[in-house]
Biopython code that builds the backbone (N, CA, C, O; Angstrom):
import numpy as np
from Bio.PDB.StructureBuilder import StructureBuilder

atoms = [
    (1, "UNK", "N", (163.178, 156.331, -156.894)),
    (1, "UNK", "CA", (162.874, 155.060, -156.273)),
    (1, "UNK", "C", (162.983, 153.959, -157.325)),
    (1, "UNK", "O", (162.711, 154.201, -158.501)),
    (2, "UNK", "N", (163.436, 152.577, -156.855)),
    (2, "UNK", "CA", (163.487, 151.564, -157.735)),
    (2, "UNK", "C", (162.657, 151.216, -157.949)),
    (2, "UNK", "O", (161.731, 151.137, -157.142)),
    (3, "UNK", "N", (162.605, 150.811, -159.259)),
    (3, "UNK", "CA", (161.076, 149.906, -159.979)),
    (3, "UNK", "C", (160.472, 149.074, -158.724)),
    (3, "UNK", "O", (161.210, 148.263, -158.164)),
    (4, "UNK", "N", (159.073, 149.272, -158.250)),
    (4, "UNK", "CA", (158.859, 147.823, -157.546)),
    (4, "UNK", "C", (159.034, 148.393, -156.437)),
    (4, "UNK", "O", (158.214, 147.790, -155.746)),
    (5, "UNK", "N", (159.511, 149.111, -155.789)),
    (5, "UNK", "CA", (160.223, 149.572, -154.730)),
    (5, "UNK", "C", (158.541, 149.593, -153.769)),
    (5, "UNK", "O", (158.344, 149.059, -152.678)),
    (6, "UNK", "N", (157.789, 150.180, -154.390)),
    (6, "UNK", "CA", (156.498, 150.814, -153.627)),
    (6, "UNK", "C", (156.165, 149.578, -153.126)),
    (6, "UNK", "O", (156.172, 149.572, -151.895)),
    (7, "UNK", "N", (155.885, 148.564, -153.619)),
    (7, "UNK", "CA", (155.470, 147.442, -153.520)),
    (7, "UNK", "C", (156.421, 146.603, -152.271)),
    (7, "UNK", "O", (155.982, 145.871, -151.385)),
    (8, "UNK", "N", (157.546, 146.907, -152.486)),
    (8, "UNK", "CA", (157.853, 146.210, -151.139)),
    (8, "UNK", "C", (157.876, 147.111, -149.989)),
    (8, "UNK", "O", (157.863, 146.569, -148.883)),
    (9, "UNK", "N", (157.909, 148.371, -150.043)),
    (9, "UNK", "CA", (157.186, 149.646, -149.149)),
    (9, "UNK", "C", (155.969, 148.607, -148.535)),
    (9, "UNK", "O", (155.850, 148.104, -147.418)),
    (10, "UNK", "N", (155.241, 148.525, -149.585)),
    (10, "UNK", "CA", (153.808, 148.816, -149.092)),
    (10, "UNK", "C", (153.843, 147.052, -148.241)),
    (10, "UNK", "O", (153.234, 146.736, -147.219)),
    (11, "UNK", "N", (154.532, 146.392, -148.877)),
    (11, "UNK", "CA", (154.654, 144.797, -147.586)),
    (11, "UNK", "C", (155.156, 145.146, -146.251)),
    (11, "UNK", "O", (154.708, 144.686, -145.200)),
    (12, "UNK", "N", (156.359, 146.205, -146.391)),
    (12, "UNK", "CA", (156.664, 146.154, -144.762)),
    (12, "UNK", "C", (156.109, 147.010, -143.998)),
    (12, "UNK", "O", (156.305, 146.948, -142.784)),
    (13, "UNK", "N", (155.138, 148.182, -144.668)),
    (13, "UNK", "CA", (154.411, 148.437, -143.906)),
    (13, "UNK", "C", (152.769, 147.623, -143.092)),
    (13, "UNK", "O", (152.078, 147.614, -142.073)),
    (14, "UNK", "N", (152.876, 147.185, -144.138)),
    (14, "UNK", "CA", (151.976, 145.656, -144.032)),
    (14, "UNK", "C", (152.504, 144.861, -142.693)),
    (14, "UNK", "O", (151.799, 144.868, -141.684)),
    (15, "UNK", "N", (153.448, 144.348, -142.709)),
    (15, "UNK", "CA", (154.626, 143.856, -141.808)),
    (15, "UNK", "C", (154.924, 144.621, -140.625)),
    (15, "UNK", "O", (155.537, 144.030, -139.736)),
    (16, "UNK", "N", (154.626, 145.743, -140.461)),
    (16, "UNK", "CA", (154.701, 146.284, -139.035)),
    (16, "UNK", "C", (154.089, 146.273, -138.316)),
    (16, "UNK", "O", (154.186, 146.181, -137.092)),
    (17, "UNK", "N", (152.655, 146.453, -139.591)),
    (17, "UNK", "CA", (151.340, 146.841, -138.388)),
    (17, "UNK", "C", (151.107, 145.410, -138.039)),
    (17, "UNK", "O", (150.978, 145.058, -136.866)),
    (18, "UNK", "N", (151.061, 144.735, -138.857)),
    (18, "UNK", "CA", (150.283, 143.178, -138.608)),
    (18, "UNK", "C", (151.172, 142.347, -137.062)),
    (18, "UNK", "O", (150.960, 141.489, -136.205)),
    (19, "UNK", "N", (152.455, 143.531, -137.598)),
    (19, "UNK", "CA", (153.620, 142.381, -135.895)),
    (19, "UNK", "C", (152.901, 143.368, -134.422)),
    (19, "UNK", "O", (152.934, 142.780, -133.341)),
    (20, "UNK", "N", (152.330, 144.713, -134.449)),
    (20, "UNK", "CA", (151.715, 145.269, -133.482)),
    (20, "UNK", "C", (153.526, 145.745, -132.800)),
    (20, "UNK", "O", (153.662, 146.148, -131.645)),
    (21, "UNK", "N", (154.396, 145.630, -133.504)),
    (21, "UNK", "CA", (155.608, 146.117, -132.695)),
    (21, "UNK", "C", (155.251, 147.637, -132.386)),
    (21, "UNK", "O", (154.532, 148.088, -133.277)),
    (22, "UNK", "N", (155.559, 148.615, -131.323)),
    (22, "UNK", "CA", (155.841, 149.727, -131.504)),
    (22, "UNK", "C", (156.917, 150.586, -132.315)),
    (22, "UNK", "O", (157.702, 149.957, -133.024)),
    (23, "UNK", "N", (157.009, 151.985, -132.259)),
    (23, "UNK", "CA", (157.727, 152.391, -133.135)),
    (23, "UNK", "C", (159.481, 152.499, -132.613)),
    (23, "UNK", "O", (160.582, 152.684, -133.133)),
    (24, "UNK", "N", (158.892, 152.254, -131.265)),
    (24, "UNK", "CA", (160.436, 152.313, -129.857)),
    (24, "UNK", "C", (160.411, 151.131, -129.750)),
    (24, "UNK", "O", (160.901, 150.877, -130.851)),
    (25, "UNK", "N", (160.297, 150.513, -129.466)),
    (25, "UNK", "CA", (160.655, 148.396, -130.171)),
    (25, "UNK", "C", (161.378, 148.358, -131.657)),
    (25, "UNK", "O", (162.530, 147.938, -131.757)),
    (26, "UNK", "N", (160.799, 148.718, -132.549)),
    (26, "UNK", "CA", (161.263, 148.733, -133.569)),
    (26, "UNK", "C", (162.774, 150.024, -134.050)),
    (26, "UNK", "O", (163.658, 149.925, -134.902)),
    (27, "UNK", "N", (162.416, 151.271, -132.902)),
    (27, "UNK", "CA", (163.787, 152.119, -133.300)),
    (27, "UNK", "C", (165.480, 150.804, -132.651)),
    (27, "UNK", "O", (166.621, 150.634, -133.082)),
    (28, "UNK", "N", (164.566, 150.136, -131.329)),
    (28, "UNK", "CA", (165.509, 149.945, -130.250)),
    (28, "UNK", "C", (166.016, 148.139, -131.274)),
    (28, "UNK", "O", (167.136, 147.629, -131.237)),
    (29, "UNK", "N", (165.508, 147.906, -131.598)),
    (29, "UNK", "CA", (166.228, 146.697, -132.795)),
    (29, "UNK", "C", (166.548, 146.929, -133.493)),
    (29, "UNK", "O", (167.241, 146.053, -134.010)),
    (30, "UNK", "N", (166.438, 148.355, -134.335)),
    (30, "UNK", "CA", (167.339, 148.738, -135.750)),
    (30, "UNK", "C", (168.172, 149.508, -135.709)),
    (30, "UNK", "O", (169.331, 149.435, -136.118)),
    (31, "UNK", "N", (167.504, 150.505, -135.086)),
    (31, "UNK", "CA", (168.375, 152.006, -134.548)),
    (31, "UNK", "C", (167.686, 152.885, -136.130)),
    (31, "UNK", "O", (168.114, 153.984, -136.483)),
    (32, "UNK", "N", (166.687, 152.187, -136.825)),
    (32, "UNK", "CA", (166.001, 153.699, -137.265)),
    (32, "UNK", "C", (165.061, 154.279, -136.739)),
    (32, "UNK", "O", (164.026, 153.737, -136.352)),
    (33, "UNK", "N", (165.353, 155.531, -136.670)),
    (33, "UNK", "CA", (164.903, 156.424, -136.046)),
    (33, "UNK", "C", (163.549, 156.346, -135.824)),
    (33, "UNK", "O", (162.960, 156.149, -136.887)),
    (34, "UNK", "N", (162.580, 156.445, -134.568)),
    (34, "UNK", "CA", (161.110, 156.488, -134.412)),
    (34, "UNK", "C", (159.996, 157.577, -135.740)),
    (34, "UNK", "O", (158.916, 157.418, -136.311)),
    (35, "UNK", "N", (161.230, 158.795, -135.698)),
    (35, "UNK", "CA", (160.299, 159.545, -136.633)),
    (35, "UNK", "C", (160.637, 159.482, -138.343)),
    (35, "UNK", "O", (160.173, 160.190, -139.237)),
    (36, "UNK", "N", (161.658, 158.318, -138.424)),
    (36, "UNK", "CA", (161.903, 158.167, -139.678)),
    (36, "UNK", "C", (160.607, 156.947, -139.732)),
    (36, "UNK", "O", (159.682, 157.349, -140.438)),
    (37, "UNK", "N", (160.393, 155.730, -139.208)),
    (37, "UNK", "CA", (159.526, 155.068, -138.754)),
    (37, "UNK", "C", (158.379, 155.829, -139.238)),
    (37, "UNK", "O", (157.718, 155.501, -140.224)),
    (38, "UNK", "N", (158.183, 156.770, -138.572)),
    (38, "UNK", "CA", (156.320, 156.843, -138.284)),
    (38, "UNK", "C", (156.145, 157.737, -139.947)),
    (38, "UNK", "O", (155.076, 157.707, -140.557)),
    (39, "UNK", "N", (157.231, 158.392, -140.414)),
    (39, "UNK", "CA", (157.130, 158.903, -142.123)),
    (39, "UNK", "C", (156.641, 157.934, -142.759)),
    (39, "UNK", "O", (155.498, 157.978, -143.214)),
    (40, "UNK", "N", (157.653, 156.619, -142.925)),
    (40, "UNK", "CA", (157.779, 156.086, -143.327)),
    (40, "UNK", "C", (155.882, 154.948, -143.604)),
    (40, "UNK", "O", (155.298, 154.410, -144.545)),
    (41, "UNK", "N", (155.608, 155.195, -141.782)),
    (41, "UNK", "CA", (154.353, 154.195, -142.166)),
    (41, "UNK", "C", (153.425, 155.106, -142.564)),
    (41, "UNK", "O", (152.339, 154.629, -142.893)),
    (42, "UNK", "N", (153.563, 156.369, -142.629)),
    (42, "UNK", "CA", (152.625, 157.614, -143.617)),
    (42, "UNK", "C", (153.070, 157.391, -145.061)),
    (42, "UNK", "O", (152.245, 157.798, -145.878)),
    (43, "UNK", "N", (154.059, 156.901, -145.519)),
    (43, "UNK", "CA", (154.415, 157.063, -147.075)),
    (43, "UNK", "C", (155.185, 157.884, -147.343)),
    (43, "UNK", "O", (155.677, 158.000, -148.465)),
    (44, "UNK", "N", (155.469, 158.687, -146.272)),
    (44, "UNK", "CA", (156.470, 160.404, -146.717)),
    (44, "UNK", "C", (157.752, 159.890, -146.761)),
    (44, "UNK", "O", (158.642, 160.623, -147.191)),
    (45, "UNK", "N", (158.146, 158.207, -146.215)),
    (45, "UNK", "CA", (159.809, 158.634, -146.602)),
    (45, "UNK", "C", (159.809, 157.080, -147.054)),
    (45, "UNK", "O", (158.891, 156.275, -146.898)),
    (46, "UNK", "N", (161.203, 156.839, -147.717)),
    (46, "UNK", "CA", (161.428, 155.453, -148.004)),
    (46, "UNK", "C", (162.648, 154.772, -147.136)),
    (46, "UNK", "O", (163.326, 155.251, -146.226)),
    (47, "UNK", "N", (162.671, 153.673, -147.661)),
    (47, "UNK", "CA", (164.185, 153.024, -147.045)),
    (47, "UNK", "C", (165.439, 152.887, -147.673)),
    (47, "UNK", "O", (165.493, 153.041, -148.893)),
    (48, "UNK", "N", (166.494, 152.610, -147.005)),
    (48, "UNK", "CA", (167.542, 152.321, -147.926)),
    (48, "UNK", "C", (167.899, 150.837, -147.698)),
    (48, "UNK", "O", (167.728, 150.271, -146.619)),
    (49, "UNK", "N", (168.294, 150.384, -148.558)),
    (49, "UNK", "CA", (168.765, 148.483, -148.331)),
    (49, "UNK", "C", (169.057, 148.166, -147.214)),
    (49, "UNK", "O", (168.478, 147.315, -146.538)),
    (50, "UNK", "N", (170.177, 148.950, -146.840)),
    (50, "UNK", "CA", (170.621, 148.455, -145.083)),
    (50, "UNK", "C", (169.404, 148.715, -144.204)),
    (50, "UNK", "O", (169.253, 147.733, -143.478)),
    (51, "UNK", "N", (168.241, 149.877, -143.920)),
    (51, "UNK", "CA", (167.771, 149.272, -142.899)),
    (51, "UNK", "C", (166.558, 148.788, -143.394)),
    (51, "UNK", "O", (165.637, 148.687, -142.584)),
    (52, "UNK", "N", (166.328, 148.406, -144.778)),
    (52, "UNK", "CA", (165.018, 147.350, -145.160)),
    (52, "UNK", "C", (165.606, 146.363, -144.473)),
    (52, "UNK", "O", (165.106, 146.109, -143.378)),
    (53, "UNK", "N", (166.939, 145.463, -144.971)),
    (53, "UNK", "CA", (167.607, 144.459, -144.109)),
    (53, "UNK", "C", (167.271, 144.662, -142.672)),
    (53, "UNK", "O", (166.516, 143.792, -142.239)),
    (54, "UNK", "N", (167.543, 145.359, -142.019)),
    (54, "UNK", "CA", (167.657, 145.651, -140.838)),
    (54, "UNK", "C", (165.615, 145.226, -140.317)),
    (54, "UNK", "O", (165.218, 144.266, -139.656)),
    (55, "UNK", "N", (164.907, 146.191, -140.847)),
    (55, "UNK", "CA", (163.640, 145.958, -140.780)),
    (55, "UNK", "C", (163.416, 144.484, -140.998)),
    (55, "UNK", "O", (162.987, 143.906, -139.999)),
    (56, "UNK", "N", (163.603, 143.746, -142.056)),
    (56, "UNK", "CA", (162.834, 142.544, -142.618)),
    (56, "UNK", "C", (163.657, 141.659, -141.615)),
    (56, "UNK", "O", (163.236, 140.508, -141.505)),
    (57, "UNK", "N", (165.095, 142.099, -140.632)),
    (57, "UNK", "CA", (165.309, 140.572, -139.569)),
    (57, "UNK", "C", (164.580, 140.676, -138.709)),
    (57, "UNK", "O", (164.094, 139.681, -138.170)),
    (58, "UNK", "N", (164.093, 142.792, -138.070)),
    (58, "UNK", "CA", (163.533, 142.839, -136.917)),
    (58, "UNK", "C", (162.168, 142.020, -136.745)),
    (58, "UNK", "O", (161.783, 141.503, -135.696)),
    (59, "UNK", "N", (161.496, 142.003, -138.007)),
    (59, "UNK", "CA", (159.754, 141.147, -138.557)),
    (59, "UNK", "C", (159.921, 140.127, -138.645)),
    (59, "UNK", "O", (158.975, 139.339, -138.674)),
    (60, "UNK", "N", (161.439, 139.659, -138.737)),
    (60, "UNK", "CA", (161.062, 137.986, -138.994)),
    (60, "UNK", "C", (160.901, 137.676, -140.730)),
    (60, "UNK", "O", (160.556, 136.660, -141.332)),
    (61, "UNK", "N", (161.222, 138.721, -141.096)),
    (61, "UNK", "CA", (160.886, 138.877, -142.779)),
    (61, "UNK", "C", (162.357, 137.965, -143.333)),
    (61, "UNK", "O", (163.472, 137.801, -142.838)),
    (62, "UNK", "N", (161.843, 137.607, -144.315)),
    (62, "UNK", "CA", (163.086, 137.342, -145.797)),
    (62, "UNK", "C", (162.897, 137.816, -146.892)),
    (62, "UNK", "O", (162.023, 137.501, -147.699)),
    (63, "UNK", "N", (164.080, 138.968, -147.032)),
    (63, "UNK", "CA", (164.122, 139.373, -148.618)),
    (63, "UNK", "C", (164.796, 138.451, -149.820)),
    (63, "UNK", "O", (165.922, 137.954, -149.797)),
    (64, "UNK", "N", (163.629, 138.337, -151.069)),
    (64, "UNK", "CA", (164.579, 137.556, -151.879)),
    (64, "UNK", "C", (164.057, 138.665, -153.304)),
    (64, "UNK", "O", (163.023, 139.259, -153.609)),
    (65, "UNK", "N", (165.209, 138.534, -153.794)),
    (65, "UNK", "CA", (165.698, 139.040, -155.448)),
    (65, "UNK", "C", (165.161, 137.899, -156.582)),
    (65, "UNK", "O", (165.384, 136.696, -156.444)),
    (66, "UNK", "N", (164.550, 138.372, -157.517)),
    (66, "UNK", "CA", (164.040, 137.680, -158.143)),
    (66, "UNK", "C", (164.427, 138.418, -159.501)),
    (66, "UNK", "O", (164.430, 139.637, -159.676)),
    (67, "UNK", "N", (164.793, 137.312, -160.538)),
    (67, "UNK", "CA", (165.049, 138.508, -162.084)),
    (67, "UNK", "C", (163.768, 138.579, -162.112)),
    (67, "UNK", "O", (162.899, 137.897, -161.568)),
    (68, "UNK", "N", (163.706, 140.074, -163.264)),
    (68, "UNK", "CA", (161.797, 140.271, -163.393)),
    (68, "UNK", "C", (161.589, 139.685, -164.764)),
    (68, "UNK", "O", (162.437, 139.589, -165.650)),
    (69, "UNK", "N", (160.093, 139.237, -164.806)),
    (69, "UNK", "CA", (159.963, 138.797, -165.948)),
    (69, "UNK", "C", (160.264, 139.708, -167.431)),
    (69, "UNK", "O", (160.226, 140.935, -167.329)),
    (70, "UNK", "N", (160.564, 139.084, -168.812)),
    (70, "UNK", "CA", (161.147, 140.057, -169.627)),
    (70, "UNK", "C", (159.969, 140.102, -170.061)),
    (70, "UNK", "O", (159.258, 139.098, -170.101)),
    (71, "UNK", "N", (159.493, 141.554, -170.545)),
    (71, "UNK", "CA", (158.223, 142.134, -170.619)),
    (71, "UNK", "C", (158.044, 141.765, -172.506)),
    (71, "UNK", "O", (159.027, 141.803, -173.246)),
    (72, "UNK", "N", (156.479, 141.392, -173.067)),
    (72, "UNK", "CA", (156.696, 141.357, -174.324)),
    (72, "UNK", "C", (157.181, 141.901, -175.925)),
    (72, "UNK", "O", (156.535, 142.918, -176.174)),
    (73, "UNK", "N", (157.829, 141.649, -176.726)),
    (73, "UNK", "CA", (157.996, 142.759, -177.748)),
    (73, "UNK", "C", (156.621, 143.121, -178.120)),
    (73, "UNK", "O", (155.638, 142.401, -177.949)),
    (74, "UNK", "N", (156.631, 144.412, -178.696)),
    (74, "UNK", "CA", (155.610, 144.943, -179.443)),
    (74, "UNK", "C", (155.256, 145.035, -180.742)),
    (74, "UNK", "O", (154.198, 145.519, -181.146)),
    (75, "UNK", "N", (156.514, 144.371, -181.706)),
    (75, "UNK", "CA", (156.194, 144.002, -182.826)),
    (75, "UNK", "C", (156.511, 142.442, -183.171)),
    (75, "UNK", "O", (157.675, 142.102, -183.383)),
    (76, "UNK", "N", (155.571, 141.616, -183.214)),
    (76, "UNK", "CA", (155.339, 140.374, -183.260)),
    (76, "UNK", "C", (156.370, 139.732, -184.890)),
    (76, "UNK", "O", (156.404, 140.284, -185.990)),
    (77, "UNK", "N", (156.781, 138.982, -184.639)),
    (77, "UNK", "CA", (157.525, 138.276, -185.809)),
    (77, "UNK", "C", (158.799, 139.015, -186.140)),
    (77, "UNK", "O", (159.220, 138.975, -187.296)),
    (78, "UNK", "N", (159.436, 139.680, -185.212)),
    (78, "UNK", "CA", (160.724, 140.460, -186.330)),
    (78, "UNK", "C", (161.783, 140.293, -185.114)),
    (78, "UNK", "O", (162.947, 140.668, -185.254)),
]
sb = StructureBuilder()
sb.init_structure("model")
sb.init_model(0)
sb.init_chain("A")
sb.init_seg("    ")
for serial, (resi, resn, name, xyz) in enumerate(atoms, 1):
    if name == "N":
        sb.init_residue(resn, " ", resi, " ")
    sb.init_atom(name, np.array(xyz, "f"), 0.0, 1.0, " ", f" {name:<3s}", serial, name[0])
structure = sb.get_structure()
C-alpha cells in the first residue's frame, strides 16, 4: 500500500457512512462490487485509483495530490 494510503482509506470510509448511501446505490454508480464494498468498509480490502476516482465522484468527493512535506535531516549543519 502507498504511503498515506490508510489515511485516505480511512476518509472514504468516513465518506460513505456519513452519505448513508447503501452498498447497492453505491455498487449501481461505480460498478464496485457490493462485497468488495462491504471488505472494504471492514478494512479487509483496499482500492485501486480508478475506483477511488470512481468512489470520490459517487460522494461528491475531490481528490487532490499534494507534494509531501520534505521530512527533516538528522544531522544538523552538514
Amino acid at each position: 500500500m502507498m504511503p498515506g494510503m490508510g489515511n485516505v482509506l480511512k476518509e472514504i470510509r468516513k465518506a460513505i457512512e456519513a452519505s448513508g448511501e447503501t452498498r447497492y446505490r453505491l455498487w449501481k454508480a461505480t460498478g464496485i462490487g457490493q462485497s468488495h464494498l462491504s471488505r472494504l468498509m471492514r478494512g479487509e480490502a483496499g482500492l485501486s485509483v480508478e475506483n477511488l476516482e470512481k468512489l470520490a465522484e459517487a460522494l461528491g468527493l475531490e481528490i487532490t495530490i499534494r507534494r509531501a512535506k520534505a521530512k527533516a535531516s538528522k544531522s544538523k549543519g552538514r
